[in-house]
Backbone as numpy.savetxt, mean C-alpha at the origin, in Angstrom:
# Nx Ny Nz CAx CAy CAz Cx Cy Cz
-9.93 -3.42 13.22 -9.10 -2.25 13.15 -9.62 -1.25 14.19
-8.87 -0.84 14.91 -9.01 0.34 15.83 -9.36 1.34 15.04
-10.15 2.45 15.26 -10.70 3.70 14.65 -11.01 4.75 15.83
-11.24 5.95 15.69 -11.43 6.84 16.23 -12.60 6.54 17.37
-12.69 7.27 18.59 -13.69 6.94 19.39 -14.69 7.26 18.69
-16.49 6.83 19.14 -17.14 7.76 18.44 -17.77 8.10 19.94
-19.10 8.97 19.75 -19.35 9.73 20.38 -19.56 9.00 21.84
-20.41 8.09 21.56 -20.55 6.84 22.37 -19.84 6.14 23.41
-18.51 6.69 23.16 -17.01 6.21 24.13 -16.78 4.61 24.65
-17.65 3.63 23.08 -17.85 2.41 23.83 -16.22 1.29 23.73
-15.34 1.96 22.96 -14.12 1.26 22.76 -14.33 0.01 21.60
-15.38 -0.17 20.91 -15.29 -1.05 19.75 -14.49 -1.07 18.64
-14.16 -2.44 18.30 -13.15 -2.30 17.30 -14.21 -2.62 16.04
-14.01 -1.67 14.75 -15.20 -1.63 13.84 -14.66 -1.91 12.84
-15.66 -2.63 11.71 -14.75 -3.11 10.14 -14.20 -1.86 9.54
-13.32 -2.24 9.01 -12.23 -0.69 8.31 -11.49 -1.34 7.50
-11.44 -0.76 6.21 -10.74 -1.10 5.18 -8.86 0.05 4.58
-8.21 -0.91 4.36 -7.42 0.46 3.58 -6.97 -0.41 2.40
-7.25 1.26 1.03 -7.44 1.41 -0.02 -6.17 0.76 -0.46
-5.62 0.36 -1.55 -4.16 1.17 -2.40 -4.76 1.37 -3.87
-4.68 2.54 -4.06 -4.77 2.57 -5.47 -3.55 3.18 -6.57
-2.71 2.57 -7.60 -2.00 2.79 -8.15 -2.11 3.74 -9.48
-2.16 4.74 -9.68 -2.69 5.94 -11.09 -1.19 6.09 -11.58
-1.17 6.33 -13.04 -0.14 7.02 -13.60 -1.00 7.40 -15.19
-0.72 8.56 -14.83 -1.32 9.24 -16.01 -2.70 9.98 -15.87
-3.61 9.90 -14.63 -4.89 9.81 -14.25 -5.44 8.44 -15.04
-4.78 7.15 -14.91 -5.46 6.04 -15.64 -5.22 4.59 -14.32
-6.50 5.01 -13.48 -6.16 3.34 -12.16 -5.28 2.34 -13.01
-4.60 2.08 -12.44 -3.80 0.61 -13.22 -3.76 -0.38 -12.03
-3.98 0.11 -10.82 -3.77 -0.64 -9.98 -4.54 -1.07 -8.61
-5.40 -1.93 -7.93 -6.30 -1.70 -6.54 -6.34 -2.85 -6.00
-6.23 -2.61 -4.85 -5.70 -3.25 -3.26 -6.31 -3.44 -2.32
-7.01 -4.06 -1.28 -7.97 -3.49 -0.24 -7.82 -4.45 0.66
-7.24 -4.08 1.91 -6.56 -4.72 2.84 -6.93 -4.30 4.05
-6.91 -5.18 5.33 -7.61 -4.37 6.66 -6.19 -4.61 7.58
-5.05 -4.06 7.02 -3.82 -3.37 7.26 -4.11 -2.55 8.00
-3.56 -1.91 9.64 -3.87 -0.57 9.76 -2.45 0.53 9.42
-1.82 0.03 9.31 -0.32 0.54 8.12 -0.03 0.49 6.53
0.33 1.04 6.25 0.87 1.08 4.75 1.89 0.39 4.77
2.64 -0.46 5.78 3.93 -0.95 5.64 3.78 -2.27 4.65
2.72 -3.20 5.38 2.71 -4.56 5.06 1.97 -5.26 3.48
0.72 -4.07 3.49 0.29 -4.54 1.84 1.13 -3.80 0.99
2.36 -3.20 1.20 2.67 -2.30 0.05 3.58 -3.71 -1.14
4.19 -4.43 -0.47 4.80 -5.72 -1.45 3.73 -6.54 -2.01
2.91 -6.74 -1.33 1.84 -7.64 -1.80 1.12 -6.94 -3.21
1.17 -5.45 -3.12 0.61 -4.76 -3.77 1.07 -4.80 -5.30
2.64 -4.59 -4.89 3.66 -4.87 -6.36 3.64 -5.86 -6.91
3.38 -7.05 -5.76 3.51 -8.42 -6.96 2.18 -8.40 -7.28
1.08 -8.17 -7.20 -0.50 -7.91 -7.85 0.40 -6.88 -9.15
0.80 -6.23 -8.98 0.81 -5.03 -10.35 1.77 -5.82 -10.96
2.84 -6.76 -10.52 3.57 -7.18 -11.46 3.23 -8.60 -12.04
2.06 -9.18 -11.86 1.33 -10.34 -12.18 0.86 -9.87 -13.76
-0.05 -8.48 -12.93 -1.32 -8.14 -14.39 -0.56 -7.99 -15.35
0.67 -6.80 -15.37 1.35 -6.45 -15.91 3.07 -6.87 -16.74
3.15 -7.85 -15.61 4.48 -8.07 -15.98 5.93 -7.44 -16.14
5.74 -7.01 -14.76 7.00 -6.27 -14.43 6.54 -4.80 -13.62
8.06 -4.75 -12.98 7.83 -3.70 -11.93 7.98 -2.34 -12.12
6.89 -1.32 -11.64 6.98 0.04 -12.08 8.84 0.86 -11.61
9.30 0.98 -12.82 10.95 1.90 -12.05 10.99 3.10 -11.34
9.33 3.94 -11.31 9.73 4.80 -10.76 8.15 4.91 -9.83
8.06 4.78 -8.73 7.19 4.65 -7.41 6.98 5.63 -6.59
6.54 6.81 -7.09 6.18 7.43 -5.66 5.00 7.33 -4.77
4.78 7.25 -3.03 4.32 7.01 -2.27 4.83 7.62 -1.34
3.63 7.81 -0.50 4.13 8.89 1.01 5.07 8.31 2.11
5.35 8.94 2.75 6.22 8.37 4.26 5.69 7.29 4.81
4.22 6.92 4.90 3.75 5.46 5.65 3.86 4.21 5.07
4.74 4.28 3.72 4.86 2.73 2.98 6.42 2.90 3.18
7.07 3.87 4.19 8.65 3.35 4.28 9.23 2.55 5.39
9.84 1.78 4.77 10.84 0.91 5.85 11.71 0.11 5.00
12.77 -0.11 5.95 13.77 -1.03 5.83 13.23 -2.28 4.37
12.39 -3.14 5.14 12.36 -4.42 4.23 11.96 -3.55 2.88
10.48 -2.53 2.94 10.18 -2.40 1.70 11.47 -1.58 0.36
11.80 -1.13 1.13 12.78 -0.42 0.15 14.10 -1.67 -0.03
14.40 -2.55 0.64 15.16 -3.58 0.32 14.53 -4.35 -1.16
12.99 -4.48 -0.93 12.07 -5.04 -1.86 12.46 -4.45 -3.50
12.21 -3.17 -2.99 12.34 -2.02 -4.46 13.55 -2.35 -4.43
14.45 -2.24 -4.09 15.73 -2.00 -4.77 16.35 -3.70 -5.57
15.98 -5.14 -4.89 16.22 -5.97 -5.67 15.42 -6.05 -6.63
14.05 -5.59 -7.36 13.54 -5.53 -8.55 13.44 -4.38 -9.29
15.00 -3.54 -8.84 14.92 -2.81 -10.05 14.30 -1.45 -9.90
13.64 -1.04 -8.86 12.83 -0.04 -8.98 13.92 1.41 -8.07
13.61 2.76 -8.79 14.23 3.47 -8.19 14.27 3.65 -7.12
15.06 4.20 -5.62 14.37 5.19 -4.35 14.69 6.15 -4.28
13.68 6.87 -4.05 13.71 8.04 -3.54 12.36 8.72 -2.83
């Protein structure tokens, strides 16, 4: 994963992780850890992990602007889940 220069200006690409963590209620129900440098691509992978443990898909999802696109909201909308 590409990351910020550091001081050094040597252009290395360094291990980097990104999080997902799913809360409702202040209670984790949900965690992800992917070396994604977008929110686009683990965000499905993410749902079928929550809909394995759980068995079925959350109806109401909020998440910021970097888990939107086309396919994913195609995703949500054939299982049911609200958009907005």
């Amino acid at each position: 994963m590409r990351l910020k220069e550091d001081y050094m200006q040597n252009q290395q690409l360094k291990p980097a992780y990104n999080l997902e963590i799913g809360v409702s209620d202040g209670y984790i129900l949900n965690i992800m850890i992917s070396q994604e440098r977008s929110d686009f691509n683990p965000y499905i992978p993410y749902l079928e992990k929550f809909n394995t443990m759980y068995g079925y898909f959350p109806k109401y999802l909020l998440a910021d602007s970097g888990y939107d696109s086309l396919y994913n909201y195609r995703y949500k909308k054939l299982n049911g889940m609200k958009l907005f």
